[in-house]
N, C-alpha and C positions, 0 to 999 in steps of 0.2 A: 686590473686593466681598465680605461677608459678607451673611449671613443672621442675625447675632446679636441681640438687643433694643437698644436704647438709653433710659438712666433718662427716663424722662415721656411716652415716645413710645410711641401703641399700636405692636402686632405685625402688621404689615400685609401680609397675603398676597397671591398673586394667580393667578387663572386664567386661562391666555394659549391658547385654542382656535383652531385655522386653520390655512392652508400659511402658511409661514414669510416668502411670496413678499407676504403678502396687504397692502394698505396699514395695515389696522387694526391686523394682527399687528407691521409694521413699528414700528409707531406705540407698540406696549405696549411692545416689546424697546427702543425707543429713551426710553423714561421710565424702565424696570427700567435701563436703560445709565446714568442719569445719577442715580440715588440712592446713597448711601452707604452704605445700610445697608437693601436692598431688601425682605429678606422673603423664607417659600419661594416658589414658584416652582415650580406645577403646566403642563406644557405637552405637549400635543396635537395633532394636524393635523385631527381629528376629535372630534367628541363619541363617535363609536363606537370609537374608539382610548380612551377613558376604560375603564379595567378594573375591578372589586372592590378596592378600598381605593383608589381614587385620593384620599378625602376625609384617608387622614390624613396625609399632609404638611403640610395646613394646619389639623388638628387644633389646634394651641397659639394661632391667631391668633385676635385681638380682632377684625381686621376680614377681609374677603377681598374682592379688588377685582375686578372683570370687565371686559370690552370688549364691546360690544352692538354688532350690525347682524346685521339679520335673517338675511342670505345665508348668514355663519355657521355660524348650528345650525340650518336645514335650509332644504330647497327654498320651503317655504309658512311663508309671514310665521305664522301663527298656530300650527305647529307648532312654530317658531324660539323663541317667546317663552314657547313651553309649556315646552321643550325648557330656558331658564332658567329661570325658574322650576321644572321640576325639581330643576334640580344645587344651587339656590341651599337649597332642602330638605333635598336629599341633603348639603350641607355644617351645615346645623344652627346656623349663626351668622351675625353679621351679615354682609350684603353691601352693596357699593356697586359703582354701575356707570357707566362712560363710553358716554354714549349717540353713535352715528355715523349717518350717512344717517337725519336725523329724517324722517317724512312730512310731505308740501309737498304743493300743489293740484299741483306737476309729474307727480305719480305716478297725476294722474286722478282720478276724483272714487271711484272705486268701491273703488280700491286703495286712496286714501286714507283712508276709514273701516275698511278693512281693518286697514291698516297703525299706524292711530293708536291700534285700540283693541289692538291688539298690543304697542306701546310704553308705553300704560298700565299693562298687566300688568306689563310686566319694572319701571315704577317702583313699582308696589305691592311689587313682592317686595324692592327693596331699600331700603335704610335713609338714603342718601343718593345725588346725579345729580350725574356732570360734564358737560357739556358744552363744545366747542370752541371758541365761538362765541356773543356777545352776538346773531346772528340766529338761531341754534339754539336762543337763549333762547328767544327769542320765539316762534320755533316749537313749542316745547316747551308752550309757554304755551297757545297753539290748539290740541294735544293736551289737554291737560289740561282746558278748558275744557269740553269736551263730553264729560268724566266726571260719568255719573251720580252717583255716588258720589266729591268732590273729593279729589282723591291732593296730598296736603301733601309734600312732602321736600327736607330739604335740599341746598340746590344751589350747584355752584362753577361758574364760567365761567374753563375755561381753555383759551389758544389752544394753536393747535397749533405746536409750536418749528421758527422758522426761525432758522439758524445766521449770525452775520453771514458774509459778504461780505469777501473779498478783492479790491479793488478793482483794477481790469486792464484794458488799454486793448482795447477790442472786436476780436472775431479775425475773418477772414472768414467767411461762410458760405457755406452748401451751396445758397443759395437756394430752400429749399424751405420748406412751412410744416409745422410739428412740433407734435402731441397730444401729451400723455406723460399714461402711465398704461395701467389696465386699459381692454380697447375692453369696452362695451357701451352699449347704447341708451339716450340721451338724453346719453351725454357729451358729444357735441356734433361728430365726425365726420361725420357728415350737414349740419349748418352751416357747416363749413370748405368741402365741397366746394359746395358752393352757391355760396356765397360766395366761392370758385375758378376756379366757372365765367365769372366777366367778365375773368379776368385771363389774362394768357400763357401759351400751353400746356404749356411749360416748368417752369411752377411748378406741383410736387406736393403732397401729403401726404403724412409721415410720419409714423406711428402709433406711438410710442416705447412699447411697450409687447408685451401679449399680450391676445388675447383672456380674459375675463370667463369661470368655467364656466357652461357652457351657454350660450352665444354665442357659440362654434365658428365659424359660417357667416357670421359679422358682416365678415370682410377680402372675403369675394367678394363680397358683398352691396356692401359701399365700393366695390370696383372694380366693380363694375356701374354705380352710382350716377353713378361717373365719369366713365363716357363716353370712355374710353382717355386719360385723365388717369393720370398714375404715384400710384400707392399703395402704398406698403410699409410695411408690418408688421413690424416687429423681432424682435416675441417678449421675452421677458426678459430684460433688461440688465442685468447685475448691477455693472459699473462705467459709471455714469452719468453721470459729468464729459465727454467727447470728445463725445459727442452732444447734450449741454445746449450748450457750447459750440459747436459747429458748425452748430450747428439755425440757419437763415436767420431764419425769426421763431419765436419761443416764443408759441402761443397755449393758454390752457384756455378753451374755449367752452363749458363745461357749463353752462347758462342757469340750471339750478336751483340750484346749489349752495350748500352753507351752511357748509363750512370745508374745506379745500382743501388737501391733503399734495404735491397735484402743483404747485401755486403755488409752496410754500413752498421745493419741491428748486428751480425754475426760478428762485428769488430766491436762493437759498444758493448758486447757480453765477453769482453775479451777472450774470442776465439779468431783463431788464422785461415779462413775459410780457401779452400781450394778453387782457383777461377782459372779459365782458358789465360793464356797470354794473347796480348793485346794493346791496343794502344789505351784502354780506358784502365786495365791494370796497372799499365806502365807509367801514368797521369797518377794514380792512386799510390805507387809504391814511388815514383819523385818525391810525391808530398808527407807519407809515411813510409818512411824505410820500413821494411820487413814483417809488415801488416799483413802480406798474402801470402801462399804458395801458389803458386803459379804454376803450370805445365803447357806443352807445346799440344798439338793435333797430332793424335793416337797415343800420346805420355797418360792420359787417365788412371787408364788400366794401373799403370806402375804407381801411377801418385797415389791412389785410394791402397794399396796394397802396402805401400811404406809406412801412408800415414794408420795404417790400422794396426801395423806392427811397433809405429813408435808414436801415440797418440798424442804426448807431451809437443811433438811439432804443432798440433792444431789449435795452439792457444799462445798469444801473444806473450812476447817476453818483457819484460819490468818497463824497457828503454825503449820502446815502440812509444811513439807522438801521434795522437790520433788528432783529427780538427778536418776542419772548422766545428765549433760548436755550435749549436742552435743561437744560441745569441749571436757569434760573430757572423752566423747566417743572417741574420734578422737587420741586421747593422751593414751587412753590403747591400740587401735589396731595399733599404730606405736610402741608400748613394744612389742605387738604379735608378728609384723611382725620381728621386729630385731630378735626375738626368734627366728622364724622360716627358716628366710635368711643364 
């Protein structure tokens, strides 16, 4: 990989802030992994780890591109987006940014005016928006809406790269039911065990993942909830194929969500993860037929039940088309950026 120009192509920078761990962060190093010709490439675990001169390495760029979710740059949504909107200043040319965890009525009615007019800000300050997700569109869309002042900018919809699938006759499992990802509240941990409680007491949760900061106390809180049901917490897995595989059922119960990295590992290790129905399913299962199981509000109970009795459903079939790939990722947000330069 180079950082050199190529004739016709802007100079496209970028700033990658986070722990390295974070899905968002995963998400930017895994689009900078699949360009050819990436760009510099400012990177931080922190906005407070940014020092005096961080702006000129990307000093020569035509564009500089960002990753957005509040949690990010700092505790409080409203200082997050102040927080960009700073650096976006502090760099002095255009920006463009991929918007994550947009606000949704999931977040409460009070966060969610919070939250949305915090997302306004960061799209005023940049010059063009990606989004994940044709249902992020739309979310994005009831943000905007209730700007007093209407924010125009140009916008790409791109999904987020699931890798195909090496197709593989199902292995056993561990019979237990499997979250992956960060734990915190509203992921949907609280709906598995619910939703646990009618079935054998044998069958656990396991929480492939680590807690969220600042949601520390969220694994005792699970095994409270339990009722001396097993609960384990992994913590952070850095090779994630044995437990995608072994996991008895793959389920993501996040009810809200609007694009989905923990989906997309659970389909790249060719398994058929259990998700609420949705319109972000239903976007998902247009583009790959038969990639998900799917269940309606209060079906849980019966889907984790079937699928623990015919385990063969939770791994994708030969004829399943999974995509975009990382490179065809990589290759529509070099269309967005020339857009937006």
């Amino acid at each position: 990989m180079t950082d050199g120009p190529v004739r016709g192509r802007p100079v496209v920078g970028h700033l990658v802030l986070g722990p390295a761990q974070h899905g968002v962060v995963r998400f930017a190093e895994g689009v900078l992994a699949a360009l050819e010709h990436p760009g510099p490439v400012v990177r931080a675990t922190s906005v407070a780890e940014l020092g005096p001169g961080w702006t000129d390495r990307l000093a020569g760029c035509d564009l500089v591109h960002l990753q957005y979710t509040d949690a990010l740059y700092a505790p409080r949504c409203e200082d997050a987006a102040a927080t960009l909107v700073r650096l976006v200043g502090e760099l002095g040319r255009p920006c463009s940014v991929t918007l994550h965890d947009l606000p949704q009525p999931g977040d409460g009615a009070a966060l969610l005016v919070r939250r949305a007019a915090c997302y306004r800000a960061v799209v005023r300050a940049a010059v063009g928006v990606v989004v994940s997700s044709e249902h992020e569109s739309t979310l994005l869309d009831a943000v905007l809406r209730d700007d007093p002042g209407p924010v125009l900018r140009p916008r790409a919809v791109v999904p987020l790269p699931v890798e195909p699938h090496t197709p593989t006759l199902p292995e056993p499992g561990d019979g237990q039911v499997t979250v992956l990802g960060f734990l915190h509240p509203g992921k949907g941990h609280d709906d598995a065990l619910d939703a646990l409680a009618a079935l054998p007491a044998g069958v656990g949760l396991v929480a492939l993942g680590r807690p969220a900061p600042g949601h520390e106390d969220l694994p005792a809180r699970l095994r409270e909830r339990a009722g001396g049901r097993a609960v384990r917490v992994t913590g952070f897995v850095e090779d994630l194929a044995p437990h995608l595989r072994s996991a008895g059922v793959p389920l993501a119960p996040h009810r809200a969500v609007s694009a989905s990295g923990s989906v997309g590992t659970w389909l790249s290790a060719g398994r058929r993860p259990l998700v609420p129905a949705g319109r972000y399913a239903a976007e998902l299962l247009a583009r790959s037929p038969g990639a998900l199981w799917t269940y309606d509000t209060g079906g849980l109970t019966a889907a984790l039940a079937l699928a623990l009795a015919e385990p063969e459903r939770t791994w994708l079939a030969p004829e399943v088309v999974l995509g975009p790939s990382g490179v065809e990722v990589g290759q529509a947000y070099r269309r967005a950026w020339a857009g937006f330069a």
